[in-house]
N, C-alpha and C positions, 0 to 999 in steps of 0.2 A: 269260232266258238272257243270258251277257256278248255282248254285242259286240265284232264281229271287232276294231277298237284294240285294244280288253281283254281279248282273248286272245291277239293281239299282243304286245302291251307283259307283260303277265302270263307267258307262257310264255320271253319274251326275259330276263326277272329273273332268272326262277327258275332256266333254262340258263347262264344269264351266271353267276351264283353258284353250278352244282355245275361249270362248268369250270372255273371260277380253282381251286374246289377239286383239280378235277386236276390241274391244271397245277402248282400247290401240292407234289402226292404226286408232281413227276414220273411221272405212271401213262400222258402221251401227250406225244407232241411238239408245240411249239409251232402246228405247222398242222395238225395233228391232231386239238387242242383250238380251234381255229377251226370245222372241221367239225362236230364235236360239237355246238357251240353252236348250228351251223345247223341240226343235225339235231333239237335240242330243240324249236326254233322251229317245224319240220315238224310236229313232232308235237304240238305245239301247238293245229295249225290243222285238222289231220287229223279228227279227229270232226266236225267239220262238213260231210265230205264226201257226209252222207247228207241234207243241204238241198240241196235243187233251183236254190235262187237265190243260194245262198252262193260268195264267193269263188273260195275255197280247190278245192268242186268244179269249176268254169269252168276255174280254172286247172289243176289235175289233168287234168283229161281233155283240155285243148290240151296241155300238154305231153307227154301219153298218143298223141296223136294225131300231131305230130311225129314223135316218136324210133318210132311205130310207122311213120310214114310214107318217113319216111328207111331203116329198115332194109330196108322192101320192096322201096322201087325200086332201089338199090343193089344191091340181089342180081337186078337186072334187065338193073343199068349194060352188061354187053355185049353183049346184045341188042335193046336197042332205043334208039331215036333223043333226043334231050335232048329233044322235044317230045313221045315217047309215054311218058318217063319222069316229065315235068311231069305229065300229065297221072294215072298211076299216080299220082305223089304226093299230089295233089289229090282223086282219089279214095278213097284209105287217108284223110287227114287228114278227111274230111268224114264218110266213115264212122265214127268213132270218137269225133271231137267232137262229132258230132249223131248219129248211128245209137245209137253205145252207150250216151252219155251220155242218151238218150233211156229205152233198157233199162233200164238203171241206176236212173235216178229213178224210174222208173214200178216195181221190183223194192224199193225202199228206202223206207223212214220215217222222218224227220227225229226226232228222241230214240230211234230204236229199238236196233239190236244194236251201231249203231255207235257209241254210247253207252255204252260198258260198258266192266269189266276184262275183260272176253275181249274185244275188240276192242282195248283197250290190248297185252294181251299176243299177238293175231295180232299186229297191227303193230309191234312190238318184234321179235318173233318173224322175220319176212317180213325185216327189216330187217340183221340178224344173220344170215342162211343168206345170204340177197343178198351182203353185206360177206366171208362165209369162201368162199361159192364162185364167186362171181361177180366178185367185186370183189378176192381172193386176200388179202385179210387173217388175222394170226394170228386164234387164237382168242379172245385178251382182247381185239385192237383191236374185234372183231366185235359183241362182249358191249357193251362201251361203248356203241356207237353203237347196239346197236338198247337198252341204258338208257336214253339220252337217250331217244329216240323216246316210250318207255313215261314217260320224267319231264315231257317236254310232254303225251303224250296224258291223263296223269290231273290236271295243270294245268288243263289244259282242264276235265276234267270237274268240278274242284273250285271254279272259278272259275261255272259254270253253276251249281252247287248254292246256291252264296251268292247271284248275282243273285237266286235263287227266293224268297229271304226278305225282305221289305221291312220291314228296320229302323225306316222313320221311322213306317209305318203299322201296324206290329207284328202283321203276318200273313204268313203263309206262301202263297205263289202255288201254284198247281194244276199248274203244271210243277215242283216240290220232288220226287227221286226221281227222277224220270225220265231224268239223267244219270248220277250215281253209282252205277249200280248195277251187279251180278255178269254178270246177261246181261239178255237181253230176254225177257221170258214173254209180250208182246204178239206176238213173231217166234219161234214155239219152232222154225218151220223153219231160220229163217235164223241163229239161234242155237245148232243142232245142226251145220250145216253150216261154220260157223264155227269150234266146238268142236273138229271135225274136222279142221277145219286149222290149229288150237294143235298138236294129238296130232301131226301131220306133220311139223309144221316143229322141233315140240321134238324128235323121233326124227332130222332130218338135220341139228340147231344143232351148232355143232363145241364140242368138248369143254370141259365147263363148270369142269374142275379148276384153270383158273388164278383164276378168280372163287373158289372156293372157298379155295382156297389163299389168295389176297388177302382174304378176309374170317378166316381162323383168322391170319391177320399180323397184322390190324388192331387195334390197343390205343389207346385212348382216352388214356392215361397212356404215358407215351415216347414217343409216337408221332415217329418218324424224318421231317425233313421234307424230308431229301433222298431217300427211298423210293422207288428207282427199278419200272419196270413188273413185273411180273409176268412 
């Protein structure tokens, strides 16, 4: 598999060059296509979240553990004292950085479901419902950002596939396949459960007709390059 620099730097190229291309088609605003870019990068690092000693998950579930942790004792703040509110916070953040992150690994295998395009597209997915209902963006800013998400997650996976082949020694490693692929058949539970939650979040994504619309515009030949959003 690449390494976390090489999935780094790798997914930072590739985001870096489909935002200039936005920014190009005017299709976001200037900080708009800043976030994007960060959001490639996310999704970049994102499949690795099913390695136990990987980064990306340490850092996921601290900052899972925070913003869980702050929003519980806050809804605590008028009833109890800044020392039993510490104290709530300290124990949400311990619970979730070690309790769940605990679950987690122990529930997960490292090349398994979270290796796949259905794991590309839950998180793209996840991403896009977050952005239109949660976050109040239209419907194309939404679409954007969770493509980004989906153009680092399969970055990632394509960047894993070629470590697996060793050029200089001209064989192919025993982990070849094992990221590129549709879903996980070694996880058919977790892989259905999954499945599951593509069907949902595409049933609540907002409306896919400006992406549609933007691709019957899109001509190769003419193409307008002051082409504002959709």
């Amino acid at each position: 598999m690449a390494s976390f620099s090489g999935h780094l730097y790798g997914s930072a190229a590739v985001s870096a060059t489909a935002a200039l291309g936005v920014d190009s088609l005017k299709w976001a605003q200037p900080d708009q296509v800043q976030a994007l870019f960060f959001l490639g990068v996310v999704g970049g690092l994102l499949p690795d979240i099913d390695s136990d000693n990987s980064i990306p998950v340490k850092v996921f579930f601290t900052l899972l553990g925070m913003f869980a942790a702050f929003l519980i004792s806050f809804s605590f703040v008028e009833d109890y004292q800044i020392l039993e509110l510490a104290l709530i916070w300290s124990a949400v953040f311990l619970l979730v950085r070690f309790g769940l992150f605990e679950v987690f690994t122990r529930l997960t295998v490292h090349r398994g479901v979270w290796h796949s395009w259905l794991a590309a597209a839950f998180s793209a997915l996840s991403v896009t419902d977050a952005a239109h209902h949660f976050g109040g963006f239209a419907a194309w800013e939404s679409w954007l950002a969770g493509f980004f998400v989906a153009l680092g997650y399969l970055t990632h996976l394509c960047l894993d596939e070629i470590a697996s082949v060793d050029l200089l020694n001209n064989h192919i490693k025993r982990s070849f396949g094992t990221a590129l692929k549709p879903f996980s058949i070694a996880s058919p539970a977790a892989s259905a459960v999954m499945f599951l939650g593509v069907l949902l979040l595409a049933y609540s994504a907002p409306s896919i007709e400006p992406v549609v619309e933007a691709a019957g515009r899109f001509q190769i030949q003419g193409l307008p390059l002051s082409w504002s959003s959709p």
